[in-house]
C-alpha positions, 0 to 999 in steps of 0.5 A: 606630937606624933600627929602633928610630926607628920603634917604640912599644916597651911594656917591662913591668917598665920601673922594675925593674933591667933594665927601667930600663937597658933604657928607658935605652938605648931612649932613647939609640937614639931609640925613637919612643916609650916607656911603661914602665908602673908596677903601680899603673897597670896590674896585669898580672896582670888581663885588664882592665888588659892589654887597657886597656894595650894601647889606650892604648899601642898598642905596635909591640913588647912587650919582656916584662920584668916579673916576680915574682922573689928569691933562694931564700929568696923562692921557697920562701916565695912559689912560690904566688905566683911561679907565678900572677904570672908566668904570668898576666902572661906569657899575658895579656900575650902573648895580647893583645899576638897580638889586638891585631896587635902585630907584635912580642912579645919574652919574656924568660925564666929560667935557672931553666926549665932542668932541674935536672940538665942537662947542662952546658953547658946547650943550648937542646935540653936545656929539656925534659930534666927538672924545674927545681930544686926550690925555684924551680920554680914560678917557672921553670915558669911562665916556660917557658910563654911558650916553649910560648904563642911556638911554639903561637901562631907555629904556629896564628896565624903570630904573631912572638914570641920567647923569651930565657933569661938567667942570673942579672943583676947589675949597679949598681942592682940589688936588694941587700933581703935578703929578695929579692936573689939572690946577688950582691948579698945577698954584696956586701951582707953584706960591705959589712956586716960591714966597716962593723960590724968582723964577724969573718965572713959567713954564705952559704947552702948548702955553697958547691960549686954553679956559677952563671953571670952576666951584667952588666946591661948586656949583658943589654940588649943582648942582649935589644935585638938579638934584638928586631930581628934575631930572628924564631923561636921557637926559644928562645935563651939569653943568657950570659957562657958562663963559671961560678964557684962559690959559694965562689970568688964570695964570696971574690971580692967579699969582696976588692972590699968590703974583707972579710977575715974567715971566710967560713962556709957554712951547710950547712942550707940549700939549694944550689938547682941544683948547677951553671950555665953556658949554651951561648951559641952560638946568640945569637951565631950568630941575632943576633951577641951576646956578653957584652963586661964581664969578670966581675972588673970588673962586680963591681969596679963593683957594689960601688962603686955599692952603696958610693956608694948607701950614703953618699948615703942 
């Protein structure tokens, strides 16, 4: 607490799921201060608004958050604008944040820069083994390129920033739109769905065999916060469970929580994205002492139960 009594902490991405929880637990560490700006006060993607940011704020620490992000129908609809968002933000805002003598910069990645077919589990020496699936690819990649900018910027600048991989979120308030909501809560969703309209079944992507792994929210931001103050490198690092569970189970999984209990049936014209997910998480635990505390079983119990209760109070 006494670190973080000391910082202006910028957070990007501030009003989104993670950056709300991340502003939350900030606030119960009594960081100094902290601005959580909105997009229509400082469109990140434009060099002006960075650098007037960065003049008002005058942050200590920069956590990069925000992103340009969906599930897999949303990246092949946008991978244009998934590419250009998420890189100009991410360059713009790292390149000031080293002009500006932040003494800090904390990138948050995605699982999605990994190559398609690396082996599992996926070590952070495996980043460069290959290309990113293919129907998130553009968003992966530009993500990635925060690492390349952390290590150029470190070498020639000796400027501290650091790069987080996390797997896929999940959590209460999450994103459960349709159109943009990765799979988590898209199942929750349709399940929650077909139990209020008496639905025989419930339609998933793909052939259901692809792996992932998840990380409840609120172990992200724990994560995410130790390596804020522990971690000096650039060295990527991933955050995980370090458990993985196939498509197919996990629908079966929430099904039983949503009080689903017709067919499931996987739609095999769809893409399947990467065929299988799960991280070594050694390294954070060995760099700054994390490891994910919420069993998969109960952050799902509590997912629903909040999307639940979000129904009813609409």
């Amino acid at each position: 607490m006494q670190f973080w009594s000391r910082q202006r902490a910028l957070v990007t991405g501030g009003s989104g799921f993670l950056g709300r929880r991340v502003v939350e637990r900030l606030t119960s560490l009594g960081c100094g201060s902290i601005a959580a700006p909105r997009r229509a006060e400082y469109d990140l993607r434009d060099l002006g608004d960075v650098v007037r940011l960065y003049r008002d704020v005058q942050p200590t620490i920069v956590l990069h958050l925000a992103a340009h992000v969906g599930g897999i129908g949303a990246n092949r609809e946008h991978p244009g604008e998934f590419f250009y968002d998420n890189l100009m933000m991410g360059a713009q805002l790292l390149d000031q944040a080293r002009r500006f003598d932040v003494p800090k910069f904390v990138a948050v990645g995605t699982v999605c820069a990994y190559p398609k077919f690396a082996p599992v589990p996926f070590r952070e020496e495996d980043l460069w083994a290959g290309y990113p699936e293919e129907t998130n690819a553009p968003y992966g990649l530009a993500k990635k390129m925060l690492l390349v900018q952390s290590q150029a910027y470190r070498q020639e600048y000796s400027y501290n920033s650091i790069f987080l991989l996390p797997v896929n979120l999940y959590g209460p308030g999450d994103n459960f739109d349709p159109r943009t909501s990765h799979v988590i809560p898209a199942l929750v969703r349709k399940c929650v769905e077909a139990v209020e309209s008496r639905a025989s079944e419930i339609e998933v992507w793909g052939d259901g065999t692809p792996t992932r792994e998840f990380l409840y929210v609120d172990d992200a931001v724990e994560g995410i916060l130790l390596a804020a103050e522990h971690y000096n490198s650039s060295d990527p690092v991933n955050l995980g469970s370090g458990t993985e569970i196939s498509i197919a189970d996990l629908a079966r999984v929430i099904a039983e929580h949503a009080g689903f209990r017709g067919r499931i049936v996987f739609d095999t014209s769809k893409p399947n994205g990467q065929p299988r997910r799960r991280l070594d998480v050694s390294k954070a635990q060995e760099r700054f002492g994390f490891h994910a505390t919420m069993s998969f079983d109960e952050g799902l119990r509590r997912t629903v139960e909040w999307y639940l209760g979000a129904r009813v109070a609409r």
